[in-house]
C-alpha positions as CSV (number, residue, x, y, z in Angstrom):
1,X,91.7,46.6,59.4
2,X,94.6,46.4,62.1
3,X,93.9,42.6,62.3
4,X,94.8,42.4,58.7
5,X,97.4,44.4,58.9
6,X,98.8,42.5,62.8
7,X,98.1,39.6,60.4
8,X,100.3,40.5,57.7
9,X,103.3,41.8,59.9
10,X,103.3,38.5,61.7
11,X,103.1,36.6,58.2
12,X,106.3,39.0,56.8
13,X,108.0,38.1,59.7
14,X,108.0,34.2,59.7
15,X,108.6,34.4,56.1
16,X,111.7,36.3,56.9
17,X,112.5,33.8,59.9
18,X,112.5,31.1,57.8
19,X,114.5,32.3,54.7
20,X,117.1,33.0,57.2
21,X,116.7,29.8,58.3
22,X,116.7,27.9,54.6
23,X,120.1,30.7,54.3
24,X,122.1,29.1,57.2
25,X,121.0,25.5,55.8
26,X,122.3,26.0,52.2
27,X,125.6,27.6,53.8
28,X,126.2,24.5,56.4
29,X,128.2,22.0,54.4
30,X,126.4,19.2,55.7
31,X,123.4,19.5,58.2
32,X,123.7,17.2,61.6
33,X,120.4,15.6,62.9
34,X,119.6,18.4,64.9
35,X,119.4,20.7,61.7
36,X,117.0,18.2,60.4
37,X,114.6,18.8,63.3
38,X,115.1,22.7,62.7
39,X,114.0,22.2,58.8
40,X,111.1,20.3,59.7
41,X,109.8,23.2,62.3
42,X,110.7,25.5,59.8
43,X,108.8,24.0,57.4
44,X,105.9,23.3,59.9
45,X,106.4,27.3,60.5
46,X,105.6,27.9,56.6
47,X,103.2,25.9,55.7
48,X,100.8,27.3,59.4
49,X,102.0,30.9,57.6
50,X,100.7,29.8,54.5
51,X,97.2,28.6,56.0
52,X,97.2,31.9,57.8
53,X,97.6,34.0,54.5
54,X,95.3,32.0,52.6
55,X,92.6,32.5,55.6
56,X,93.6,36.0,55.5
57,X,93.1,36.6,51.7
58,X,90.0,34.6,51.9
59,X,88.7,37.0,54.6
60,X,89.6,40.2,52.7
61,X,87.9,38.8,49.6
62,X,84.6,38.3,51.7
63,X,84.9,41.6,52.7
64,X,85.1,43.7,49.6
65,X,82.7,41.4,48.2
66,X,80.3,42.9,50.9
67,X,81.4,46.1,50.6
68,X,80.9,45.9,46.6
69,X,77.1,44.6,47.5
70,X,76.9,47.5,49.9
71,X,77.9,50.4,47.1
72,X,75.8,48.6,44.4
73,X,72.7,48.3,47.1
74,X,73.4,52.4,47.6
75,X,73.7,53.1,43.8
76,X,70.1,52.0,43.8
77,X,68.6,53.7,46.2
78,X,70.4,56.9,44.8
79,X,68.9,56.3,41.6
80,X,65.2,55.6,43.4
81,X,65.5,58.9,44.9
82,X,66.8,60.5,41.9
83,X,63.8,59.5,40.5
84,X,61.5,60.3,43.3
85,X,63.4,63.8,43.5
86,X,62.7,64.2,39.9
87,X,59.0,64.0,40.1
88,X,58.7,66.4,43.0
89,X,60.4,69.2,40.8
90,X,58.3,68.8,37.9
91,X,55.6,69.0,40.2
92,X,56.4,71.6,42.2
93,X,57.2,73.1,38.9
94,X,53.5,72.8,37.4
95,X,52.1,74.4,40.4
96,X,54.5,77.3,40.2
97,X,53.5,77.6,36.8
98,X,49.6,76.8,37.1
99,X,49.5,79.1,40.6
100,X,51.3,82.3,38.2
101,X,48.4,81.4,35.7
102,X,45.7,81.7,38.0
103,X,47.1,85.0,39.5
104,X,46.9,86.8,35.9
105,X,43.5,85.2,35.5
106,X,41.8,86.4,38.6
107,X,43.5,89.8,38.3
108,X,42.5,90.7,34.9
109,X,38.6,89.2,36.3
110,X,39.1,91.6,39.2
111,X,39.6,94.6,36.4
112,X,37.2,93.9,34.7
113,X,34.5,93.9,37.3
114,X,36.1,97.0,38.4
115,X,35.0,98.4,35.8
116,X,31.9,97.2,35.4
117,X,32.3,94.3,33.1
118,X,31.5,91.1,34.0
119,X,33.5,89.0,30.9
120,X,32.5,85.3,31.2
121,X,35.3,84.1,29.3
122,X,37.4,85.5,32.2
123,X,35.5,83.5,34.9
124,X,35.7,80.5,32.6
125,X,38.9,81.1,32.2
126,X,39.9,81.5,35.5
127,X,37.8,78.7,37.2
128,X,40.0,76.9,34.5
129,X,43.0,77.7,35.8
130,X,41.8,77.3,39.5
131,X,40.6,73.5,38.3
132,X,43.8,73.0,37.0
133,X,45.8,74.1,40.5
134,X,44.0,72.1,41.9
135,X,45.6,69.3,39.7
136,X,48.7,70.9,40.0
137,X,48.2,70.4,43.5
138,X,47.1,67.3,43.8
139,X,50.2,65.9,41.6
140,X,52.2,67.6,43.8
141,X,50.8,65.2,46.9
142,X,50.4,62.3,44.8
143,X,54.8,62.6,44.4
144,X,55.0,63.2,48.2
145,X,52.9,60.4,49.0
146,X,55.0,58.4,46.4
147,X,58.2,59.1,47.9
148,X,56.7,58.3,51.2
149,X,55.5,55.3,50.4
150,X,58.9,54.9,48.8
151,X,60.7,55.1,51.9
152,X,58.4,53.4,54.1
153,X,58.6,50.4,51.6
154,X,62.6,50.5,51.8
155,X,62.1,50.3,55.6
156,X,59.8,47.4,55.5
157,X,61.7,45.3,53.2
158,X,64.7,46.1,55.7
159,X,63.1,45.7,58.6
160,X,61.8,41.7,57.1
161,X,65.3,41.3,56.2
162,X,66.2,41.6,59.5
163,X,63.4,39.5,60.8
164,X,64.3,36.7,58.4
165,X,68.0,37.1,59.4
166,X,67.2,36.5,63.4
167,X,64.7,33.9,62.3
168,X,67.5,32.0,60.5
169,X,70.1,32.1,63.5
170,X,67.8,30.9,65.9
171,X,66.4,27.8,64.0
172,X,70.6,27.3,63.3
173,X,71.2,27.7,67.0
174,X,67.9,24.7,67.5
């Protein structure tokens, strides 16, 4: 960023060099030789200024055009681990929800053999609810192993990138 802006001082400066010079030429009555010599490294002056700002222009459109790649690439991978985030929480959710179920199930079974009274809709009903933990449960890995996989994904697809990058430069370089 201090390049561009070393880059820019010296570019304000010749400009200013030579519109003092192209004042003193329109104020001379007539311009000896030697003044000819002066226009023509003036003008020399501008137009290496002018390559200089358009070089410098072309290099800060390269780099917000990476920098606009780089905040699209991260919008995506905030939305794929929205997403990933998403799925965790409904199932961590389910198995809050399943795991509260099975509680009340095996505590009303536990009453009710405490007193004697074996109810079989209470074991079914539990061993439902224990089935369906289990499901919970496995949901819940299944989403962990997903955003795992995820990531590890991301990384590979990086890491090839970066292979096929270093690949590239050395068969330039052959």
């Amino acid at each position: 960023m201090t390049d561009i802006s070393d880059l820019q001082a010296r570019i304000t400066a010749a400009l200013d060099r030579i519109g003092t010079g192209l004042e003193a030429l329109d104020r001379a009555p007539e311009a000896p030789a030697a003044d000819e010599g002066e226009v023509a490294r003036l003008t020399a002056a501008l137009e290496e200024e002018r390559t200089a700002n358009a070089q410098l222009e072309e290099r800060v459109r390269a780099i917000k055009a990476r920098q606009d790649s780089a905040v699209e690439t991260l919008a995506r991978e905030v939305e794929r681990l929205r997403g990933l985030m998403e799925a965790e929480e409904a199932a961590v959710a389910r198995l809050g929800r399943v795991n509260a179920e099975l509680r009340a199930n095996n505590a009303a079974l536990r009453e009710a053999i405490s007193n004697g009274v074996a109810e079989p809709h209470l074991v079914n009903k539990s061993m439902m609810a224990e089935l369906e933990g289990l499901r919970a449960t496995q949901g819940a890995d299944r989403a962990e192993l997903d955003a795992v996989l995820g990531e590890l994904g991301a990384l590979v697809a990086e890491a090839e990138a970066g292979v096929r990058a270093t690949g590239e430069g050395e068969n330039a370089d052959a």
